[in-house]
N, C-alpha and C positions, 0 to 999 in steps of 0.2 A: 476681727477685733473682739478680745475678751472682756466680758464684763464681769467685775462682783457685788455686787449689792449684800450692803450688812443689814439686815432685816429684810422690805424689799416686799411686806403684804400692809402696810399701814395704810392711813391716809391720802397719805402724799404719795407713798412707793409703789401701792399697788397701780395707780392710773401710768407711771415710768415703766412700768415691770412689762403690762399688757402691752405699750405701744411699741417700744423697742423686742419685744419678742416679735411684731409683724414686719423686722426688718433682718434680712437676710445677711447683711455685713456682720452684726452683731450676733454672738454667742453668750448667753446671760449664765450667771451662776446666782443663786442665793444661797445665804451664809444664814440662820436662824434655829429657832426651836421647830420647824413645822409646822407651823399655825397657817390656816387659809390655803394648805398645798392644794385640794381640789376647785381650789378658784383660779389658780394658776395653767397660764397656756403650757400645752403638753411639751412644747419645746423647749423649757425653762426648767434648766439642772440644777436639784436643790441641796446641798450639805445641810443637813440639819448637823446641828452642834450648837452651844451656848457662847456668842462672842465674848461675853465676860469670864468664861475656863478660860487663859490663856492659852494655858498651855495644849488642852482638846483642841482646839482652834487652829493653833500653830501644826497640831501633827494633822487633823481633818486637810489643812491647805498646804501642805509638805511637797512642794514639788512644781509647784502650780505659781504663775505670773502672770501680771492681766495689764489691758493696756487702759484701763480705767476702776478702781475701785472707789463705791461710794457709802460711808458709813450713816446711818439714816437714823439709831438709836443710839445717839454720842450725847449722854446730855453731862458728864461731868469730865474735870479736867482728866483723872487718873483713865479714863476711857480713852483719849484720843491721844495718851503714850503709850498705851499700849498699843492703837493703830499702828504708831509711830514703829514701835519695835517688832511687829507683825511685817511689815509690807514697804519699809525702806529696803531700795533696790530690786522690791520685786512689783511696782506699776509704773507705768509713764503718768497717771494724774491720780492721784488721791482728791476724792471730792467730800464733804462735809457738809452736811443740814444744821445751820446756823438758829438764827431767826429774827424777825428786825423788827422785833421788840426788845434787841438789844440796842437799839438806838435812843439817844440820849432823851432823856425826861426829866421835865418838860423839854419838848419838843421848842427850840429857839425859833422854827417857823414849820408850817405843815408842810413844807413841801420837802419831801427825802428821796435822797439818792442815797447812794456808798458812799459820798464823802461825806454824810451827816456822822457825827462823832456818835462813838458809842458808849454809853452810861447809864445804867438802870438802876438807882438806889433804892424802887419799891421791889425791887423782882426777881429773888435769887436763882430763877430758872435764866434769866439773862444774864446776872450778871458772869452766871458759870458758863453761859456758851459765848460769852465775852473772854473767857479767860481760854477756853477752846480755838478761837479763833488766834488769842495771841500766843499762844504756844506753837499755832500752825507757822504764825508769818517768823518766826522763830526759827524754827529749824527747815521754812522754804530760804531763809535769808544764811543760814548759819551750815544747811546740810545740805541746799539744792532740794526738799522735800518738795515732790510737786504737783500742791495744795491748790484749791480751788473752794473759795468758801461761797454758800449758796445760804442766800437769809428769804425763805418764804414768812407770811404774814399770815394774814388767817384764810387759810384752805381747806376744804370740804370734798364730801364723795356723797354718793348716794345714800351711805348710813347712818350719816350724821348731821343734825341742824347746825350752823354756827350760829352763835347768838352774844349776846354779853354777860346777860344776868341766866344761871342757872347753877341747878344742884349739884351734887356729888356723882350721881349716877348717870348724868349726861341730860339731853336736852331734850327728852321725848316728856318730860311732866311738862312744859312750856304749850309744846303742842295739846297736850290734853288738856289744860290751861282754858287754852284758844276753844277748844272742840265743845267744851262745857260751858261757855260763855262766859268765863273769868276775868277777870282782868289780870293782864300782865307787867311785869314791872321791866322798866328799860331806864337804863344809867342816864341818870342826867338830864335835858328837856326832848332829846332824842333828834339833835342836832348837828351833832357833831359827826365831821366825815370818816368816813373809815372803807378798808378795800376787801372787797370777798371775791377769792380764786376760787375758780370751780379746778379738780385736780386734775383735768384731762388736759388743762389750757396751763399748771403747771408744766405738766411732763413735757411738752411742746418747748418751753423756754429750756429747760433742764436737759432733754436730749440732746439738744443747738449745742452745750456747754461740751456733753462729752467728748472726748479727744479733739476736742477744741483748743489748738496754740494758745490763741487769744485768751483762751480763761486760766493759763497758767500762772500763780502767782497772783491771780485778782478774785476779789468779790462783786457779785453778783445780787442783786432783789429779785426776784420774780414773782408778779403780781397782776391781774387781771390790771386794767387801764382804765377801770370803770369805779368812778368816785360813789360813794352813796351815805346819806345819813340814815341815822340809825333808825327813825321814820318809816323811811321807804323800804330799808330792812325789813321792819317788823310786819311792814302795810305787805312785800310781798309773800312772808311766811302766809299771812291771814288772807290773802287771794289766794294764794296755793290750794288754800283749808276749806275754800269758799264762804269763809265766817267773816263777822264786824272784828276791827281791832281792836280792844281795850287797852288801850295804855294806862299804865299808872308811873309818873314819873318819879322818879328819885334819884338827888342830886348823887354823885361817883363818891363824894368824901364822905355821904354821911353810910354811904352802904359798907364804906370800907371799914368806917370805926366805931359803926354798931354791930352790924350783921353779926350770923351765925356762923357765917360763911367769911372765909379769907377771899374780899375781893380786891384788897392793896395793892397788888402783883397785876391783876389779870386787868383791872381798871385804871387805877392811878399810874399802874405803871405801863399801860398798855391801849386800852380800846376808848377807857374816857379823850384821849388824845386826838385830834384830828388829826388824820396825814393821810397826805394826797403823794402818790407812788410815782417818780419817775422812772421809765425800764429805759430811756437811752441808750446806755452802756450796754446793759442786753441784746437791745436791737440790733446795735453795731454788731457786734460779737455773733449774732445768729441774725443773717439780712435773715426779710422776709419775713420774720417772724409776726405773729396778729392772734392779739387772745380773743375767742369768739363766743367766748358764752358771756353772755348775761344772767346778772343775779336772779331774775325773775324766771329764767330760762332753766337755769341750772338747780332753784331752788323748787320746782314744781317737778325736777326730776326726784328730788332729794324726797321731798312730801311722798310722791308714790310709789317709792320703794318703799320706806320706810312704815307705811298702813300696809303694803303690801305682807310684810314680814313681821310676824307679831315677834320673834326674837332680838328684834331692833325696839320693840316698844318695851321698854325697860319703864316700869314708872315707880316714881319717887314722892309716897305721903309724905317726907318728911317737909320734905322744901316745900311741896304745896301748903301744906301746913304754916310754914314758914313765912313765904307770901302771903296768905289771910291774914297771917297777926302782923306782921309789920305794916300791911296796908288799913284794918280795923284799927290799928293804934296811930295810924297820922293821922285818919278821918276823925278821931276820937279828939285831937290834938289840933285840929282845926277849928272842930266845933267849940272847943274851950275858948281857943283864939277870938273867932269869932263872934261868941257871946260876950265876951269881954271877964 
C-alpha cells in the first residue's frame, strides 16, 4: 500500500507520519518544502517540492499512483482543485483535513456528530473548509472522486499548548504567565465543555480510515472521548507547572469586540461553544478503536518538552502586556462600579 501525504510534519501529521511508518504494509511518501526532515523515520521517502507550484508538483509526481493520498495544508477552495486536477485517476482514496469548527454556530445542541450541519458566519477559516468539503462531495458525486473528509478539533503534540485565549506568537507567554504568578485570562466563566486530542490518539482514528471501504464517500470527526471545561483545562496546564491557577474571567463577546486580538473566529465562532464529540461512526468504521490519553496525561507531556526546549519558548511582551491592561482596566471598572 502507497501512501502520500501533502505536508505530513505538522501537528496533527507528524504523530500519522511516525505510526504508519512502524507499519510494514505501508510505503509513506511526503510531498512538502523540507521542514522537520531530521525528525522524520528513516523509512519515510520525502519529495520536497511546493504543493502550491502546480505545475513542480505535477512533474516531482510524474509517473507515480498511490492507494491513499492525504492533503493536510488545504485551507482554500482553489487548493483542493487543484488536488482535484493533480491525483484524479491516480489514488483509490483521496483524504482531506477538514475541521469541525466548521459545524454550525451556534451550535442547535452540544452534542456533534457528522450529521450536525455546517455553518460558521464568525470564522472565515471554516467557512472556506466548508466550501473544501463541498466541492469534494461534488465531484465524489459528479466524477467518482474518492474523498474522504476528516474534521479534527482542537489537537495538540508535544510543542504546543492548546488553550483559548493567547497571542500572535503562540501559547508559551500564557505559560510564563502561569510561571510568574499572573493571572491569566480564560473566555467566559470557564465552563463551558470543549474536547482536547492528544495527536497520537488522532493518528489512531485516522490510520483505521486509510484504504478503508467504509470511509469512501463519508465524513469523519475524530476526537479524544474525553469531555472537559475550560476550568480543568487550565487547573491541569497549572498542575503540570506545579503553580496556583489564576484565572481572570472574561466574557467570549466582550473579548471578541474589544480586544487587540481577532478572537471572533476562534471563540464565537468556535471554543466559546460547548460540544461534546460523538466518534460512533468512527468506531464502526475502525472496530476496536479507544483513544487513551488523557488531557492531564498528555498535557504534562506537552509542559516538559516544551521547558525542555528553549526553542519552543517563543515569548510574547506584547500580549502579556495586553493582558495587564485589559485586566488593570476591568479591576479599575469595578472599583468605579462598586463605589457607586
Amino acid at each position: 500500500m502507497r501512501a502520500l501525504f501533502i505536508g505530513g510534519t505538522g501537528t496533527i501529521s507528524m504523530a500519522i507520519t511516525r505510526l504508519i511508518a512502524q507499519d510494514p504494509e505501508w510505503e509513506l511518501f511526503l510531498l512538502n518544502r523540507g521542514n522537520r526532515t531530521a525528525e522524520l523515520p528513516a523509512n519515510v521517502k520525502n519529495i520536497v517540492a511546493d504543493i502550491n507550484d502546480e505545475k513542480a508538483a505535477s512533474e516531482a509526481l510524474k509517473g507515480m499512483e498511490f492507494d491513499v493520498v492525504c492533503d493536510f495544508i488545504c485551507f482554500h477552495k482553489e487548493q483542493i482543485e487543484r488536488d482535484f486536477r493533480l491525483f484524479n485517476g491516480k489514488t483509490r482514496q483521496f483524504m482531506v483535513i477538514s475541521s469541525a469548527s466548521a459545524y454550525q454556530k451556534p451550535l442547535s445542541s452540544p452534542y456533534v456528530s457528522e450529521a450536525t450541519p455546517l455553518a460558521n458566519p464568525y470564522w472565515k477559516y471554516s467557512r472556506e473548509k466548508i466550501e473544501i468539503e463541498e466541492y469534494l462531495i461534488q465531484q465524489y458525486r459528479e466524477n467518482g472522486f474518492p474523498i474522504t473528509i476528516v474534521r479534527p478539533s482542537h489537537t495538540y503534540d508535544e510543542r504546543s499548548m492548546p488553550l483559548g485565549v493567547h497571542g500572535k506568537k503562540g501559547s508559551y507567554q500564557v505559560i510564563k504567565r502561569m510561571l510568574e504568578g499572573k493571572p491569566v485570562i480564560i473566555h467566559g466563566d470557564g465552563t463551558s465543555l470543549w474536547t482536547m486530542t492528544h495527536n497520537s490518539d488522532f493518528a489512531k482514528g485516522f490510520i483505521g480510515l486509510m484504504g478503508n471501504p467504509h470511509a469512501l464517500g463519508e465524513s469523519f470527526q475524530i476526537t479524544s472521548d474525553e469531555t472537559l471545561t475550560w476550568n480543568q483545562i487550565y487547573q491541569s496546564i497549572a498542575a503540570a507547572l506545579h503553580v496556583e491557577l489564576k484565572p481572570y474571567y472574561i466574557s467570549s463577546a466582550f473579548l471578541a469586540d474589544v480586544s487587540d486580538y481577532d478572537f471572533t473566529g476562534s471563540l464565537i465562532g468556535d471554543k466559546a461553544n460547548s460540544a461534546i464529540f460523538c466518534n460512533e461512526k468512527l468506531k464502526r468504521a475502525v472496530p476496536g478503536l479507544q483513544m487513551s490519553v488523557r488531557f492531564e496525561q498528555g498535557i504534562r507531556k506537552t509542559i516538559k518538552h516544551i521547558l525542555a526546549h528553549p526553542e519552543l519558548q517563543v515569548e510574547d511582551p506584547e500580549f502579556d502586556a495586553w493582558c495587564d491592561k485589559v485586566i488593570d482596566a476591568l479591576e479599575q471598572t469595578k472599583k468605579i462600579i462598586t463605589n457607586g
